[in-house]
Backbone of each chain as ProteinMPNN parsed JSONL, in Angstrom:
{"seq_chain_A": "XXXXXXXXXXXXXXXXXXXXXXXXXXXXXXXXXXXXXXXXXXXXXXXXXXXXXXXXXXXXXXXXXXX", "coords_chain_A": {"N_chain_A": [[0.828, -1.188, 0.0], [0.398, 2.435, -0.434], [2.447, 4.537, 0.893], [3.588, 7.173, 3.673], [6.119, 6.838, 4.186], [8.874, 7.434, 2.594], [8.359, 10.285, 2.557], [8.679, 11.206, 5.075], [10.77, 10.095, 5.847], [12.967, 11.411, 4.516], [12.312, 14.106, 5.553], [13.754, 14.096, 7.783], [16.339, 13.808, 7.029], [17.439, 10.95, 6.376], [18.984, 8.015, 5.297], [17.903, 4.918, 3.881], [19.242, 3.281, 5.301], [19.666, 4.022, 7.34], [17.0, 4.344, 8.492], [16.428, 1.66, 8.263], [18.161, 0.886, 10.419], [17.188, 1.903, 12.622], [14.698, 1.216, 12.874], [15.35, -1.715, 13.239], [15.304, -3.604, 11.124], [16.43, -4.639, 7.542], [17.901, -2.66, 5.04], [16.721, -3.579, 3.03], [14.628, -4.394, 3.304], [12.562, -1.691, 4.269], [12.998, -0.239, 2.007], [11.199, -2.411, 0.579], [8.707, -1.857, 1.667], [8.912, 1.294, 1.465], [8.098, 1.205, -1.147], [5.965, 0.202, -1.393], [5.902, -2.466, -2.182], [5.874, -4.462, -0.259], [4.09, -4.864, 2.728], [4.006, -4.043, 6.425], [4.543, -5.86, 8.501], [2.025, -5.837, 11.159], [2.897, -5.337, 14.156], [5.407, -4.181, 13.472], [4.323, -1.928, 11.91], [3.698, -0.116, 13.984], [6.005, 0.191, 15.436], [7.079, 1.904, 13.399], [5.139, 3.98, 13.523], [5.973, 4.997, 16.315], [8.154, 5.715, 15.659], [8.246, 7.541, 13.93], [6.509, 9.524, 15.421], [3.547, 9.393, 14.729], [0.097, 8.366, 13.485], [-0.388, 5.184, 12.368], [-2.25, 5.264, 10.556], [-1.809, 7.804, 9.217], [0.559, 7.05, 7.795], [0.618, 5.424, 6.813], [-1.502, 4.23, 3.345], [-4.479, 2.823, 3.54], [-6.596, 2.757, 1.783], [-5.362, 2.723, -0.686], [-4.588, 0.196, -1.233], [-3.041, -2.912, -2.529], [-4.464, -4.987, -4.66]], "CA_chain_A": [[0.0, 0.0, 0.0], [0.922, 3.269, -0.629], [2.579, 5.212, 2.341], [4.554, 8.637, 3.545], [7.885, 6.543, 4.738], [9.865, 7.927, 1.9], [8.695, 11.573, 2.858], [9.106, 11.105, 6.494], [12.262, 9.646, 5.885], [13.732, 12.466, 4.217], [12.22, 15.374, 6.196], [14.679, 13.964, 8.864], [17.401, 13.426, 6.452], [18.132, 9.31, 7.104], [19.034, 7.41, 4.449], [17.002, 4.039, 3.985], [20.121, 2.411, 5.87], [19.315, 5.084, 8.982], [16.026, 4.014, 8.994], [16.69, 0.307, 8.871], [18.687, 0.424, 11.793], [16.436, 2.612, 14.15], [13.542, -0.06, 13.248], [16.084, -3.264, 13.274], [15.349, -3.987, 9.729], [17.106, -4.797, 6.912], [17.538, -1.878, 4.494], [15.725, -3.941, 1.739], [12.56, -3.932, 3.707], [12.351, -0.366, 3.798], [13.002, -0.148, 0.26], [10.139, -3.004, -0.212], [7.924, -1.055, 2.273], [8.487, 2.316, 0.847], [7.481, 1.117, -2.648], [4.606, -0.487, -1.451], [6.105, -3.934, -2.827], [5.714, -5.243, 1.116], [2.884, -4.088, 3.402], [4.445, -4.144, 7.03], [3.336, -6.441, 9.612], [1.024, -4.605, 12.725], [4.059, -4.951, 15.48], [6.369, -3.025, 12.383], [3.758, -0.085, 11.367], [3.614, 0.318, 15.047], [7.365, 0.736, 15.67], [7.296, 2.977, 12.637], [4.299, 5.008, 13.38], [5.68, 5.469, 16.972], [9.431, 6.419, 15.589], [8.025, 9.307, 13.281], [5.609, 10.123, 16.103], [2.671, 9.669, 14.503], [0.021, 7.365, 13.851], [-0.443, 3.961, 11.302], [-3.352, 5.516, 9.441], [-1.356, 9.012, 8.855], [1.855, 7.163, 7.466], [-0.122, 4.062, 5.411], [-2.746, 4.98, 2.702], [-5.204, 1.733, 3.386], [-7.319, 3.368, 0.411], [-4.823, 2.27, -2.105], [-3.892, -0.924, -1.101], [-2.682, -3.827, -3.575], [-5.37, -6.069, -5.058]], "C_chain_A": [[0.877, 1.257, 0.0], [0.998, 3.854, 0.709], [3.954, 6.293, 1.997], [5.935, 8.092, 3.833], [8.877, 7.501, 3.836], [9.946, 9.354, 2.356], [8.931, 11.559, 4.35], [10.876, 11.07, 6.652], [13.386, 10.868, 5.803], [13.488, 13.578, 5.077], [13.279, 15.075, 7.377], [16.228, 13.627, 8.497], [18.191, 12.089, 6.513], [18.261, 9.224, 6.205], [18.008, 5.916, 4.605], [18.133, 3.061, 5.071], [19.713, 3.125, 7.519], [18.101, 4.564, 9.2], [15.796, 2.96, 8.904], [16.815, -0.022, 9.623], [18.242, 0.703, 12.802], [15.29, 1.53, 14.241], [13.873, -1.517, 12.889], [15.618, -4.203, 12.375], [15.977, -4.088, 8.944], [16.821, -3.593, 5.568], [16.292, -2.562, 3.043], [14.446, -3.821, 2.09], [12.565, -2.774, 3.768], [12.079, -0.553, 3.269], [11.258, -0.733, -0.442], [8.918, -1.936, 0.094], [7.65, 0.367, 1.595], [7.812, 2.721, -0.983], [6.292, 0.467, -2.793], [5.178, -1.814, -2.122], [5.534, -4.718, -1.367], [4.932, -4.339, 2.172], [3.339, -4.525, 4.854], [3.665, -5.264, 8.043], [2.599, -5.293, 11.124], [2.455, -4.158, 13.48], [4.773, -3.489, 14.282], [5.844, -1.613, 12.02], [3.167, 0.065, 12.573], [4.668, 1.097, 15.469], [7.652, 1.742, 14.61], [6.955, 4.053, 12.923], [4.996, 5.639, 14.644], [7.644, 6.029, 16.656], [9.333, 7.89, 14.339], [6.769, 10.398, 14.412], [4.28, 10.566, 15.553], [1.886, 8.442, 14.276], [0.01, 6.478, 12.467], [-1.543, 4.989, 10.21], [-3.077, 6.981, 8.837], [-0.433, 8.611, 7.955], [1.189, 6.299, 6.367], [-1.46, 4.454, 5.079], [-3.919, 3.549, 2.531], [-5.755, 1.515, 1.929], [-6.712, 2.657, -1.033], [-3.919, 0.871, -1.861], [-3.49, -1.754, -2.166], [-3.779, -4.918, -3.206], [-4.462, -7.479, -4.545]], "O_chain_A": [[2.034, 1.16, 0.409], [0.092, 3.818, 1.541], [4.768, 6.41, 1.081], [6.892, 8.86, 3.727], [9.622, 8.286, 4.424], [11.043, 9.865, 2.582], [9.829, 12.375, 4.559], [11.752, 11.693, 7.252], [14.277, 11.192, 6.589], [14.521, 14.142, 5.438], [13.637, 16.107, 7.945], [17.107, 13.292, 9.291], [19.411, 12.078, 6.674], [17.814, 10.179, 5.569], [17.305, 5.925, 5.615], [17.622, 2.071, 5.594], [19.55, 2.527, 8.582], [18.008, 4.203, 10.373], [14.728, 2.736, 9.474], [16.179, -0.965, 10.093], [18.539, 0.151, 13.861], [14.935, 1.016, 15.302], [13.09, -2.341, 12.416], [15.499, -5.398, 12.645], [16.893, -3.36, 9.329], [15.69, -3.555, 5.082], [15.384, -2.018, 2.414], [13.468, -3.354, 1.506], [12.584, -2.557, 2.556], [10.974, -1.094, 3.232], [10.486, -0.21, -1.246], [8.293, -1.317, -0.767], [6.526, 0.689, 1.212], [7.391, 3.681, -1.629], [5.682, 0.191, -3.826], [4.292, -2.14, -2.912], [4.704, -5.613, -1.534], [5.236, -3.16, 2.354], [3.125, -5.737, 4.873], [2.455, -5.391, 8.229], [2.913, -4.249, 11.696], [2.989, -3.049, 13.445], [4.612, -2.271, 14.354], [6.467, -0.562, 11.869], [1.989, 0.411, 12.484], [4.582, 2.277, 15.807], [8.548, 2.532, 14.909], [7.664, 5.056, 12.844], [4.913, 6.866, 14.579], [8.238, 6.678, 17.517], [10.097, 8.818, 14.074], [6.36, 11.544, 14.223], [3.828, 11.698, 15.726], [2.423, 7.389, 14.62], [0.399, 7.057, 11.453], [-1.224, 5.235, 9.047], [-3.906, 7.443, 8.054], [-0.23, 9.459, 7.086], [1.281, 6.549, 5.166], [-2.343, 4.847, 5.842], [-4.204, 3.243, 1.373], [-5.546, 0.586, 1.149], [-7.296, 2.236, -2.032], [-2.783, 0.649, -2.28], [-3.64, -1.052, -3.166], [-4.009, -5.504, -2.149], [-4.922, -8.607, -4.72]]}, "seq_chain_B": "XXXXXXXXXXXXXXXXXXXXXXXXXXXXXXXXXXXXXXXXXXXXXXXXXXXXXXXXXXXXXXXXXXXXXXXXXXXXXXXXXXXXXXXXXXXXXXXXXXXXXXXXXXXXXXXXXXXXXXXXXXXXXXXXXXXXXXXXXXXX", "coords_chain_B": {"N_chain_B": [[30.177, 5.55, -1.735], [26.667, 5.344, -2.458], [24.296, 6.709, -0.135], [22.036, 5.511, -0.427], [22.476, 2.893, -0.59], [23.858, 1.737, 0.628], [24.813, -0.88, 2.917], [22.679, -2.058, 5.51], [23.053, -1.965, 8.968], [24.497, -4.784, 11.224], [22.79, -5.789, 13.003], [20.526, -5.386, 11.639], [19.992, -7.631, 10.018], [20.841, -7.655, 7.698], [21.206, -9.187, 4.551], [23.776, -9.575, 3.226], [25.472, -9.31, 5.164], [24.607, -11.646, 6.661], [24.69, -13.51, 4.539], [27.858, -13.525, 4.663], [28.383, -14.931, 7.284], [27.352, -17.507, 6.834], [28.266, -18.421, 4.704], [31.173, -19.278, 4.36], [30.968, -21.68, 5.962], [28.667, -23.015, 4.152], [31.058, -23.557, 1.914], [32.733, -24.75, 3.131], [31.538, -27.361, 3.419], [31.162, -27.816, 0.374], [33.997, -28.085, -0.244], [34.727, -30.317, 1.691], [32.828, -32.084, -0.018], [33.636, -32.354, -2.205], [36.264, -33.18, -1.328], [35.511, -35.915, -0.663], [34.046, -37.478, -2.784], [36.434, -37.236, -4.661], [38.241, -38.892, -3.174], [36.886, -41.418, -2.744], [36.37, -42.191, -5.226], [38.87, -42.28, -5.9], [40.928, -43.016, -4.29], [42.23, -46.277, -2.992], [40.396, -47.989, -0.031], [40.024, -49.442, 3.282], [36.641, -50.748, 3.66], [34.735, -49.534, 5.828], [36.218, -47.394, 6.061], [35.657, -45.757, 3.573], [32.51, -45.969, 3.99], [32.811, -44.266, 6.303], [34.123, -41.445, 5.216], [32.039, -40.999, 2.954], [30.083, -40.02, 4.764], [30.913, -37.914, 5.698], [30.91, -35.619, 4.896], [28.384, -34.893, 5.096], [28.411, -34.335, 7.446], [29.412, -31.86, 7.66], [27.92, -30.122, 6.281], [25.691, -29.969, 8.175], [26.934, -28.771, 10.595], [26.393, -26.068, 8.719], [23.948, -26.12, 8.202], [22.602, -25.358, 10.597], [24.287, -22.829, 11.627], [22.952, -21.289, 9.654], [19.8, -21.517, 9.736], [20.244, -20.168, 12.282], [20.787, -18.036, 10.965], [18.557, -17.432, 9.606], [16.523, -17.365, 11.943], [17.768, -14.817, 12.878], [16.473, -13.182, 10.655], [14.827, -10.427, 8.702], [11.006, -9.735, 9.038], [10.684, -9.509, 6.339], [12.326, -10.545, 4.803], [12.616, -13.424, 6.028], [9.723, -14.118, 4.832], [10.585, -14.044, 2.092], [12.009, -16.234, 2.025], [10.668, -18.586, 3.024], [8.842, -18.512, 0.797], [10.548, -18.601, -1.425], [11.559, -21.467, -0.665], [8.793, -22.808, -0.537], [8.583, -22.656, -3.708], [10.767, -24.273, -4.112], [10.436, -26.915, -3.068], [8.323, -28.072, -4.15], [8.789, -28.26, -6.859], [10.78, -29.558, -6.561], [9.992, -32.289, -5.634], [8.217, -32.746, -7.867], [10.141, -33.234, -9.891], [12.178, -35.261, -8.988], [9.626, -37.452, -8.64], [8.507, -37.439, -11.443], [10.988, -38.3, -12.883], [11.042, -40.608, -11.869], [8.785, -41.808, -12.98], [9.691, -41.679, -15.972], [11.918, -43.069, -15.82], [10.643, -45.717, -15.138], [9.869, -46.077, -17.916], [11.785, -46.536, -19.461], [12.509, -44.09, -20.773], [14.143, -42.248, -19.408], [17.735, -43.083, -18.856], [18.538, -45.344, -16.417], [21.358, -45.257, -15.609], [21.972, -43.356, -15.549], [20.552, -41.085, -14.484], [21.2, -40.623, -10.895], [21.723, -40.157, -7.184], [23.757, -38.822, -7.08], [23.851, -37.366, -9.411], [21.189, -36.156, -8.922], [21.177, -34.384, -6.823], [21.834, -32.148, -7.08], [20.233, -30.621, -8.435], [18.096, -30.227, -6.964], [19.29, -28.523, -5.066], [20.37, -26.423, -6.314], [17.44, -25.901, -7.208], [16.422, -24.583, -5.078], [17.728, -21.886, -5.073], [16.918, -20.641, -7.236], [13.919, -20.485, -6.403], [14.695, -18.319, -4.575], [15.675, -16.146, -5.889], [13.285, -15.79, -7.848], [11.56, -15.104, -5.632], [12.87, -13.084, -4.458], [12.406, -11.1, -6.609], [9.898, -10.314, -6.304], [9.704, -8.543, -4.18], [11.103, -6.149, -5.053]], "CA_chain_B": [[29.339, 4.932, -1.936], [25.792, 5.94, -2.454], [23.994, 6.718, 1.087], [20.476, 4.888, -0.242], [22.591, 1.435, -1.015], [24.97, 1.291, 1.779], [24.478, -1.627, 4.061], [22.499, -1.925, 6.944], [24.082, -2.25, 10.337], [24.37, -5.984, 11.623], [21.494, -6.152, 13.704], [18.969, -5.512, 10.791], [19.763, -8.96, 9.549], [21.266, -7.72, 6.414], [21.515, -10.339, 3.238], [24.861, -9.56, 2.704], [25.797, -9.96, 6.573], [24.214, -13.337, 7.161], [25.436, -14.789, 3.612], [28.895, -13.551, 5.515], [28.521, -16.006, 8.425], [27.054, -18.87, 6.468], [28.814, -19.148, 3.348], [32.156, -20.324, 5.02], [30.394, -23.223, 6.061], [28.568, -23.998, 3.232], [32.183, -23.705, 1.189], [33.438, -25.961, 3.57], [30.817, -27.918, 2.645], [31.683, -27.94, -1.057], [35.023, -29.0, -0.38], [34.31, -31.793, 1.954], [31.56, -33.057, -0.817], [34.315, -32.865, -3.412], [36.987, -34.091, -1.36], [34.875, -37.124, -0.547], [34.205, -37.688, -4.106], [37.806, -37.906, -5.066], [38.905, -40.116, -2.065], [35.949, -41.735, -3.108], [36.715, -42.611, -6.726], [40.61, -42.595, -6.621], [41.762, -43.55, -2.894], [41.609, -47.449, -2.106], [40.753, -47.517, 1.503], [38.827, -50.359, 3.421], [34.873, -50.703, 3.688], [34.675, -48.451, 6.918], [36.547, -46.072, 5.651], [34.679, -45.551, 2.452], [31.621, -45.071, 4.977], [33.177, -43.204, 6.873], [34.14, -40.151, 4.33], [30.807, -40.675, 2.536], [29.447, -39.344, 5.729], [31.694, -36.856, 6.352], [30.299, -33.815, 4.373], [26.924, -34.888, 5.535], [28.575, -33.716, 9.109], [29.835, -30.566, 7.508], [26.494, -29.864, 6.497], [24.836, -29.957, 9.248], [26.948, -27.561, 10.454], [25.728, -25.128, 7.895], [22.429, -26.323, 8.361], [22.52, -25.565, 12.237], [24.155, -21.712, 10.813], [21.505, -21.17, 8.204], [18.537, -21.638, 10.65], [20.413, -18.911, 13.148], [20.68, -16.821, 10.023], [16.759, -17.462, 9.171], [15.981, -16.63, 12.961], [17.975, -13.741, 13.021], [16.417, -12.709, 9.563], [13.279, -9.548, 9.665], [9.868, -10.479, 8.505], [10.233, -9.737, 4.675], [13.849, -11.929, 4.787], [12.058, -14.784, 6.467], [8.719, -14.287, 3.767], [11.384, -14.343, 0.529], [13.328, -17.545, 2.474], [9.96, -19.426, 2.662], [8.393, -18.421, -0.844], [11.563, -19.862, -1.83], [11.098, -23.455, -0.03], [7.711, -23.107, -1.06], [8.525, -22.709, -5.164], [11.692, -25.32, -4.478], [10.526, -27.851, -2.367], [7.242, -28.909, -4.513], [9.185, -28.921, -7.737], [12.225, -30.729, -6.252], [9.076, -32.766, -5.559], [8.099, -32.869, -9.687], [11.622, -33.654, -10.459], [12.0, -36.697, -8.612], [8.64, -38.022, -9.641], [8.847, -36.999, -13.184], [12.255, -39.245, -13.226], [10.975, -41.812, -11.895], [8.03, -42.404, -14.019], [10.525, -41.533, -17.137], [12.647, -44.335, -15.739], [9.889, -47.34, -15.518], [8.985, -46.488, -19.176], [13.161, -46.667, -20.269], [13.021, -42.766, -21.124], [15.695, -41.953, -18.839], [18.688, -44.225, -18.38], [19.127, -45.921, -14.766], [22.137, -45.039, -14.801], [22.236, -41.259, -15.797], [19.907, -40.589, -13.227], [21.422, -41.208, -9.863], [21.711, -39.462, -6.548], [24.598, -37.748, -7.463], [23.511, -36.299, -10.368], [19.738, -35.398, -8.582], [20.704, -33.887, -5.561], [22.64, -30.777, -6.966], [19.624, -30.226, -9.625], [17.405, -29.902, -5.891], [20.087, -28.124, -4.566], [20.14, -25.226, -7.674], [15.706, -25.273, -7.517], [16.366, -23.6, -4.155], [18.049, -20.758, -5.525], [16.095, -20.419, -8.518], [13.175, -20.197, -5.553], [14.902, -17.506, -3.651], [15.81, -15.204, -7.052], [12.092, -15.489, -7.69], [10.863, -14.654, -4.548], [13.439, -11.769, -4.35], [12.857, -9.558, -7.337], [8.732, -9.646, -6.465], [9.57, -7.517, -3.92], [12.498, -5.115, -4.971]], "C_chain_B": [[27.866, 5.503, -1.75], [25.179, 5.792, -1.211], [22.68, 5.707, 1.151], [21.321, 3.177, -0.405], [23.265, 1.284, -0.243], [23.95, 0.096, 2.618], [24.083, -1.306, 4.984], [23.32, -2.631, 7.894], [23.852, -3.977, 10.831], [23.172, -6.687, 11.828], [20.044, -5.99, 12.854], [18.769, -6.669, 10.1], [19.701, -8.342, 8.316], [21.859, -8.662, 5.368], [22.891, -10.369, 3.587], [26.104, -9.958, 4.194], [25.669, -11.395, 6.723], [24.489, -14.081, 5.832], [26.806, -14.339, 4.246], [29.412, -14.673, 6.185], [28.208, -17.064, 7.526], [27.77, -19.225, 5.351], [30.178, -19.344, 3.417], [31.987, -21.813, 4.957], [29.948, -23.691, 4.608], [30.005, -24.172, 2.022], [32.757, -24.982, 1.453], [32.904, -27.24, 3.576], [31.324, -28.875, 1.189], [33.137, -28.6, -0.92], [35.442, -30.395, 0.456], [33.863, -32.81, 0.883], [32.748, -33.397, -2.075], [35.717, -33.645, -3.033], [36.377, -35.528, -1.103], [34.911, -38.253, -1.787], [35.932, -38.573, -4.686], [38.203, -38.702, -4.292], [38.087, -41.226, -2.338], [36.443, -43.27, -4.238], [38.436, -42.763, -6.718], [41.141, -43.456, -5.221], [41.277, -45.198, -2.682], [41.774, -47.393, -0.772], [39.709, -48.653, 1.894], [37.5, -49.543, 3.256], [34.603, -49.874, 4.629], [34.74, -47.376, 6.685], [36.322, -45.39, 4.675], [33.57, -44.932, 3.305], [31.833, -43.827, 5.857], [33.364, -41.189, 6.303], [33.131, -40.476, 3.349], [29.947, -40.064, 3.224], [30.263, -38.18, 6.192], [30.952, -35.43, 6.06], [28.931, -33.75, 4.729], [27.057, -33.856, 7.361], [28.479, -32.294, 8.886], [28.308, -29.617, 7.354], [25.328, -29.335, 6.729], [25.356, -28.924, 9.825], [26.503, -26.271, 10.069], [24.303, -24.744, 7.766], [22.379, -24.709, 9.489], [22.874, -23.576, 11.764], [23.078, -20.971, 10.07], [20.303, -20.84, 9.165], [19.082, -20.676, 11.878], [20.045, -18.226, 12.493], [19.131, -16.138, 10.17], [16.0, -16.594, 10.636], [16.408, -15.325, 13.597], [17.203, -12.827, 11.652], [14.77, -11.182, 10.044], [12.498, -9.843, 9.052], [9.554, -10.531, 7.07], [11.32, -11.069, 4.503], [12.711, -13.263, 4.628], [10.894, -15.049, 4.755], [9.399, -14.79, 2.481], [11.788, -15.793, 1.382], [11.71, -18.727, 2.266], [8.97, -19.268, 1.479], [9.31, -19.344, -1.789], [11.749, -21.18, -1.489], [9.772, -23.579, -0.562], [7.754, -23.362, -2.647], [9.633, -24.284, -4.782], [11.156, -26.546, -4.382], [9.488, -28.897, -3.387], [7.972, -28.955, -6.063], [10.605, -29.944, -7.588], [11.058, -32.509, -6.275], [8.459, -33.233, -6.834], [8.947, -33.859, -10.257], [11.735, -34.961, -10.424], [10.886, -37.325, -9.42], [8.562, -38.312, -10.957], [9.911, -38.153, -13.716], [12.172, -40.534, -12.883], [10.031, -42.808, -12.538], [8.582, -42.916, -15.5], [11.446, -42.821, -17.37], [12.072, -45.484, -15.611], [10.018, -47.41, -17.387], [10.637, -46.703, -19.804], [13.314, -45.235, -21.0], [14.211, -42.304, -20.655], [16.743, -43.041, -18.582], [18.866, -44.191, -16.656], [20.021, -45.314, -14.494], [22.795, -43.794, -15.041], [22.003, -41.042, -14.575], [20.056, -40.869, -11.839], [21.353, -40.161, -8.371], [22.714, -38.437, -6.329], [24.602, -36.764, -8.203], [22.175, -35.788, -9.274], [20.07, -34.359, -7.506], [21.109, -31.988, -5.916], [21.724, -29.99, -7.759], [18.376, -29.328, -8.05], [17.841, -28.54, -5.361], [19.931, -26.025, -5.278], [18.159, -24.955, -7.266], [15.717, -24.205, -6.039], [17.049, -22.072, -4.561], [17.594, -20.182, -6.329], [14.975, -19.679, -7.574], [13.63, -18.552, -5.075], [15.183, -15.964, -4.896], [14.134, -14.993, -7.345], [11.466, -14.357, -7.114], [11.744, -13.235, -4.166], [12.72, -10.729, -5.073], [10.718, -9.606, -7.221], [9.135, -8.54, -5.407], [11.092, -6.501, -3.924], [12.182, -4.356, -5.827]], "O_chain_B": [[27.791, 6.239, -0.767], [25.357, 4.64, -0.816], [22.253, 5.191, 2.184], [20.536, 2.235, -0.299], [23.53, 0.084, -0.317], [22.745, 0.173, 2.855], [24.644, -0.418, 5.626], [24.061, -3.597, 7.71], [22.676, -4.31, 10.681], [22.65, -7.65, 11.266], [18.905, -6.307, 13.197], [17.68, -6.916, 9.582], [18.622, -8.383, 7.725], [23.073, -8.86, 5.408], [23.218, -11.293, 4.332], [27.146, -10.613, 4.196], [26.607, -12.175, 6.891], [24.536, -15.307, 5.928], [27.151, -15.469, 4.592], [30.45, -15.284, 5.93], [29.219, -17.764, 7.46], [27.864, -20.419, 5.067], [30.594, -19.668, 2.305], [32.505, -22.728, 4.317], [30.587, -24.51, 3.947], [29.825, -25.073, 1.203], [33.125, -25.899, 0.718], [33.642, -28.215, 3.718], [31.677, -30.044, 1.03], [33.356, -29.651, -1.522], [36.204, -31.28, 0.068], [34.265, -33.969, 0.782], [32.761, -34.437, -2.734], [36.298, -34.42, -3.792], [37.136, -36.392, -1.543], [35.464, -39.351, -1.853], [36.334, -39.71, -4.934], [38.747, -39.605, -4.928], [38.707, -42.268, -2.125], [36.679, -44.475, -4.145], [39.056, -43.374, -7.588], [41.738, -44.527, -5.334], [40.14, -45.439, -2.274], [42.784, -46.969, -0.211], [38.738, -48.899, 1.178], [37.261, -48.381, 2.927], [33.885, -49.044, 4.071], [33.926, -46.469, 6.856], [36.762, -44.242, 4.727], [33.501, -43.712, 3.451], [31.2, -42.782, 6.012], [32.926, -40.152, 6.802], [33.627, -39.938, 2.359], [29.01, -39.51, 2.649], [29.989, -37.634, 7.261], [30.584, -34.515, 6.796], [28.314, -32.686, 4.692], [26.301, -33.159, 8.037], [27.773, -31.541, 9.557], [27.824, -28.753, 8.084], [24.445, -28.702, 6.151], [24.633, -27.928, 9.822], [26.24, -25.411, 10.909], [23.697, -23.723, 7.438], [22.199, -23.521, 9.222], [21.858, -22.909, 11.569], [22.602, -19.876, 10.367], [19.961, -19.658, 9.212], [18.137, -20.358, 12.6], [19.069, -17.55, 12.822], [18.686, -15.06, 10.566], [15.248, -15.621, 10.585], [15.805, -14.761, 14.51], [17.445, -11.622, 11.717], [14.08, -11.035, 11.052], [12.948, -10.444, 8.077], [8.658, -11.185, 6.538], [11.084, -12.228, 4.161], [12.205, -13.825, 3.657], [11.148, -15.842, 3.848], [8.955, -15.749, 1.85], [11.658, -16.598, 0.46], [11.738, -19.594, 1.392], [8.217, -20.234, 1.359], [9.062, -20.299, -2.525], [12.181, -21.952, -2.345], [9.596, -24.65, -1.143], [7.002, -24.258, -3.031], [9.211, -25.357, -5.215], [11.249, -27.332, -5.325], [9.662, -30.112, -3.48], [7.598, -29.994, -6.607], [11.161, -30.752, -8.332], [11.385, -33.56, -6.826], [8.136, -34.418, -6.75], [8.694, -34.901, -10.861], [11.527, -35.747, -11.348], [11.03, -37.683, -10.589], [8.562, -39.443, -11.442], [9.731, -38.795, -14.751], [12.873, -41.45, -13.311], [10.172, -44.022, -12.681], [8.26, -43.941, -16.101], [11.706, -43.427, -18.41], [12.762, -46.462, -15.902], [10.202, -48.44, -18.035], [10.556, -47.166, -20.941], [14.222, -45.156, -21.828], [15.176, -41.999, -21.356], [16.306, -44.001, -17.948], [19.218, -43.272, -15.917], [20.039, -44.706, -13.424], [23.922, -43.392, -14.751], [22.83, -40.844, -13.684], [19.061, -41.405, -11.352], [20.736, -39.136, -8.661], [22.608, -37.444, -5.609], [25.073, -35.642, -8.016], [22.471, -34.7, -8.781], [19.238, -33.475, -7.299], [20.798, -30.982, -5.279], [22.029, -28.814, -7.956], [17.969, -28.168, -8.115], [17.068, -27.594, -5.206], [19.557, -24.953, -4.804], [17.737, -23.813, -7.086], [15.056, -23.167, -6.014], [16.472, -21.119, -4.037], [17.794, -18.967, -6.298], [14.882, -18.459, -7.711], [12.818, -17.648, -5.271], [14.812, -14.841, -4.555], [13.715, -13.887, -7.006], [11.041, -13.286, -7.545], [11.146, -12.349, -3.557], [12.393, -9.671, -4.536], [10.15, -8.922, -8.073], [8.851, -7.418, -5.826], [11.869, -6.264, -3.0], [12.917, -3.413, -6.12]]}, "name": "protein", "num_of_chains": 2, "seq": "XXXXXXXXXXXXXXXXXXXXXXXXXXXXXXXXXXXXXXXXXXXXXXXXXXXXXXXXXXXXXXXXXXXXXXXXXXXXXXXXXXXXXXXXXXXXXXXXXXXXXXXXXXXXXXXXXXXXXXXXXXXXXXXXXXXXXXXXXXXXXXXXXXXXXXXXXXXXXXXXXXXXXXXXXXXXXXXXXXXXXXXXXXXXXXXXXXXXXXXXXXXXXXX"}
């Protein structure tokens, strides 16, 4: 599904490797995540939502999910 | 190096980390399986000792195994998803394969003695990787 990670990401200037390591991921998930290829599990767009300080339904666009 | 492709740090259970740790072993692997082989085929050595280094690389292995399955449980939840998409595509055509060869071989399509466990196991061996290339580039 479509989501803000990529702009989040940047407004704080990380690279996808910076924000791997703050949510003990492997940079490829990002990557999948921010392209919408991989839709996070709950625990994960928890630890996301609560490391940009905001919440799951601000950062992930349900609306446009993948058929 | 570009800042978006740099490696992640250890603890994210980065590919390129955990083939690090494991692909020692499975090397050492590979050269067990091939010194076996040659001691095998060229070394006369009693009946024991024939068994004996036919089982040897099976030890090594296991090793790698025993590695591999840290890797997997250190891996993060897309890792793990690509690792079993990949057992899932390998396992049921490794599953084909066999079958397939052995029907081929009642009817005298395949020769007996083409088809053996030496030749099959490395064809198994390869469908797992085939699996895991798959299951990679859906999500990249």
């Amino acid at each position: 599904m479509k989501n803000r990670l990529r702009v989040l990401r940047a407004e704080r200037d990380w690279t996808q490797a910076d924000l791997a390591e703050r949510l003990a991921v492997s940079r490829q998930t990002v990557h999948a995540i921010e392209t919408g290829k991989y839709d996070p599990s709950l625990p994960l767009a928890f630890k996301i939502a609560r490391l940009f300080e905001s919440s799951i339904e601000a950062i992930f666009d349900p609306g446009a999910a993948r058929a | 190096m570009d800042p978006e492709t740099r490696p992640s740090l250890p603890h994210g259970a980065d590919c390129s980390v955990e083939s690090a740790r494991t692909t020692p072993y499975l090397f050492a692997f590979g050269v067990a399986y091939v010194g076996a082989l040659f001691a095998l085929r060229f070394a006369p050595m009693p009946r024991g000792a024939q068994i004996a280094v036919a089982l040897a690389p099976a030890a090594v292995f296991v090793l790698y195994l025993v590695r591999w399955l840290g890797a997997i449980r250190r891996m993060d939840e897309l890792q793990r998803l690509i690792t079993l998409e990949a057992l899932a595509i390998a396992y049921p055509l490794a599953l084909l394969l066999i079958m397939t060869l052995g029907l081929l071989e009642m009817v005298g399509a395949v020769r007996h003695d083409f088809i053996n466990y030496l030749r099959l196991w490395p064809l198994v061996f390869w469908l797992y990787f085939i699996g895991l290339l798959i299951a990679r580039r859906r999500y990249r």
